[in-house]
C-alpha positions in Angstrom: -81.6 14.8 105.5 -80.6 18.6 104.2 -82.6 20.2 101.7 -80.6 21.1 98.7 -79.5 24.9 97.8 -81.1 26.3 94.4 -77.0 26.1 93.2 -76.3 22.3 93.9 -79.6 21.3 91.7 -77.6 22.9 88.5 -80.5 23.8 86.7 -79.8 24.7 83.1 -80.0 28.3 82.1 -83.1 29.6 79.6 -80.4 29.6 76.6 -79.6 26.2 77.8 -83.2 24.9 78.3 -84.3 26.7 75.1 -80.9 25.1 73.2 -81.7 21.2 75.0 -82.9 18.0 73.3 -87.1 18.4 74.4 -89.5 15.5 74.9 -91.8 15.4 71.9 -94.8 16.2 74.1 -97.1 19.4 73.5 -99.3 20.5 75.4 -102.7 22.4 74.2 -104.2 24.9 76.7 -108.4 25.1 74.7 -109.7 28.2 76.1 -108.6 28.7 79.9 -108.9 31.4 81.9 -107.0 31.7 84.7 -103.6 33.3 84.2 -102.4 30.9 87.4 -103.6 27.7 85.5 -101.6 29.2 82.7 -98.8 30.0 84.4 -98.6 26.8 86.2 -98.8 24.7 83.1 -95.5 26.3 82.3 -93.9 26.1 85.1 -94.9 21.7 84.7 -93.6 22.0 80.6 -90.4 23.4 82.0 -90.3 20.7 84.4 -90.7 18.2 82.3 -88.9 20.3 79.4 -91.7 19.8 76.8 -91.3 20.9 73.2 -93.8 23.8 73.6 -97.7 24.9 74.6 -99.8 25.8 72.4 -102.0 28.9 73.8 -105.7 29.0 72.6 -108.8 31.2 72.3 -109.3 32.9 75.8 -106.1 31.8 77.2 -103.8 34.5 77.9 -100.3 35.0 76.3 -96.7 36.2 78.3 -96.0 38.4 79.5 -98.4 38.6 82.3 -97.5 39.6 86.2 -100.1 37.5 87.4 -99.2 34.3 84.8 -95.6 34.5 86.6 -96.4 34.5 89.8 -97.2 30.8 88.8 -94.6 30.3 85.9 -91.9 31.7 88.3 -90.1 32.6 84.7 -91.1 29.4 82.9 -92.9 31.6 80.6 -89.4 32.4 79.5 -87.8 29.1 78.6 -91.0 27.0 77.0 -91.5 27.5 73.9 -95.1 28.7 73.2 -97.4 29.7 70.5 -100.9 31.5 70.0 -103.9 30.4 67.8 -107.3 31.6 67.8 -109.0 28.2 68.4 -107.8 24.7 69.5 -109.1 23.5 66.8 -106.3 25.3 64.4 -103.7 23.9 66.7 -105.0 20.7 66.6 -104.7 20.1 62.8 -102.1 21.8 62.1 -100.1 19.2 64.6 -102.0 16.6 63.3 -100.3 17.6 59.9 -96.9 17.8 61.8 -97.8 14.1 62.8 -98.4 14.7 66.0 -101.0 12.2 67.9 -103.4 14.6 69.2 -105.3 13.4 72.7 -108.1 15.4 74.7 -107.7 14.9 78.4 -111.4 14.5 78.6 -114.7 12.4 80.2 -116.2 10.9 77.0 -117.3 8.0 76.1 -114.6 5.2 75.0 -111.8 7.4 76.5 -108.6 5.7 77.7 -108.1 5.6 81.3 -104.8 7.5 81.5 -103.5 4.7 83.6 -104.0 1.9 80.8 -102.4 4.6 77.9 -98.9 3.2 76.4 -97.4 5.6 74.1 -95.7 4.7 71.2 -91.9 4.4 70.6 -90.8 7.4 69.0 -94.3 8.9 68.1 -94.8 12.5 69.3 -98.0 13.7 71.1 -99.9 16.7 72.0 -102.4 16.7 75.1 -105.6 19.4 74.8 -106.5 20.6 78.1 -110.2 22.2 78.4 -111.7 25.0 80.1 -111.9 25.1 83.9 -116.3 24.7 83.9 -116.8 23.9 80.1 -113.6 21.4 79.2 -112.2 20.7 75.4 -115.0 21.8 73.0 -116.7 19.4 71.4 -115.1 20.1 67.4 -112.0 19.7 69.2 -112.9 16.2 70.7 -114.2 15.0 67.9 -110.9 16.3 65.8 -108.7 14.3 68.8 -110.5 11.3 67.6 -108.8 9.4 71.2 -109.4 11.2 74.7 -107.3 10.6 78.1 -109.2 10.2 80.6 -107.9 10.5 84.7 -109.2 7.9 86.8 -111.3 9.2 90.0 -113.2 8.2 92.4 -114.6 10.5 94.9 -117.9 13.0 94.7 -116.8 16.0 92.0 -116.4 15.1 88.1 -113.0 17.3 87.9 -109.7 18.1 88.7 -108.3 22.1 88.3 -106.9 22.0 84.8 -103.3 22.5 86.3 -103.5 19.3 88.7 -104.7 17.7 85.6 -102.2 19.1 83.2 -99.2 18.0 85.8 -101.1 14.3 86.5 -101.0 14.0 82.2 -97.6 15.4 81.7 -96.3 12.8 84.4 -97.9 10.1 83.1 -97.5 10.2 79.2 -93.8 11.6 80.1 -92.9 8.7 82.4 -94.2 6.5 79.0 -92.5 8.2 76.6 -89.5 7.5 78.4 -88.2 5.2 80.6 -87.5 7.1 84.4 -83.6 6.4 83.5 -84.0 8.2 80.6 -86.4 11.4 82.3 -83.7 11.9 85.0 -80.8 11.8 82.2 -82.9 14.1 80.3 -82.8 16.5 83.6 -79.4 16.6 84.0 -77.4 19.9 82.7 -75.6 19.1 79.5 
């Protein structure tokens, strides 16, 4: 088995990626505050060529040196946009009828592994704080949390293994795995 060269995986260009159909999936970054969380949440929306992230509160904007050494450039090709609070992002995509989820431990969340989007319906995902989670306002705006299954001593997962476990999970829903690898291929 060779491993392929960067030139046979024909990755799109940033025109490209910024000009291609997106899967309707947002992703909401509440307050976090490491530029290497950040940065690797865009690097996993590129990935998955989500529509955008929505940057919130504490969380830094591009263009940041440190954010890239994470993003490797993503910061470039996904879409993103700043707000004050989550809680602004949040209804305004409500209003855009987006569902809204928090990836959050409360109670009566779904367990992210019993979570079957619907058909056509567009989502956005709000992603806490690495010690404090989604606020509260913003839970309660969500009115549904996600909620990753685990099973050993800690209560957590970094909020950049989460965000990639998430994207995975609702994308591979949202889509069939047919339809995520057609999605992948350059136009």
């Amino acid at each position: 088995m060779r491993k392929l060269q960067i030139e046979e995986l024909c990755r799109m260009t940033v025109e490209e990626f910024r000009a291609a159909e997106k899967l309707p999936l947002t992703i909401i970054l509440d307050n976090i505050r490491s530029l290497h969380n950040v940065g690797s949440v865009f690097r996993t929306a590129d990935a998955f060529r989500l529509e955008r992230v929505c940057l919130c509160g504490i969380t830094a904007c591009p263009p940041s040196a440190e954010m890239h050494k994470t993003a490797l450039g993503a910061e470039d090709s996904v879409s993103w946009t700043y707000y004050s609070d989550a809680l602004e992002a949040v209804r305004e995509l409500q209003a855009q009828d987006y569902c809204v989820l928090a990836v959050e431990q409360v109670q009566g969340s779904i367990g992210l592994d019993a979570f079957r989007p619907e058909s056509g319906r567009k989502y956005a995902l709000v992603l806490g704080n690495e010690v404090k989670g989604v606020q509260q306002a913003v839970v309660d705006a969500c009115g549904q949390s996600l909620e990753i299954p685990q099973y050993g001593t800690k209560h957590s997962l970094n909020v950049s293994v989460s965000a990639g476990i998430v994207i995975w999970e609702v994308a591979k829903g949202m889509r069939s795995l047919r339809d995520l690898q057609s999605v992948a291929l350059r136009p």
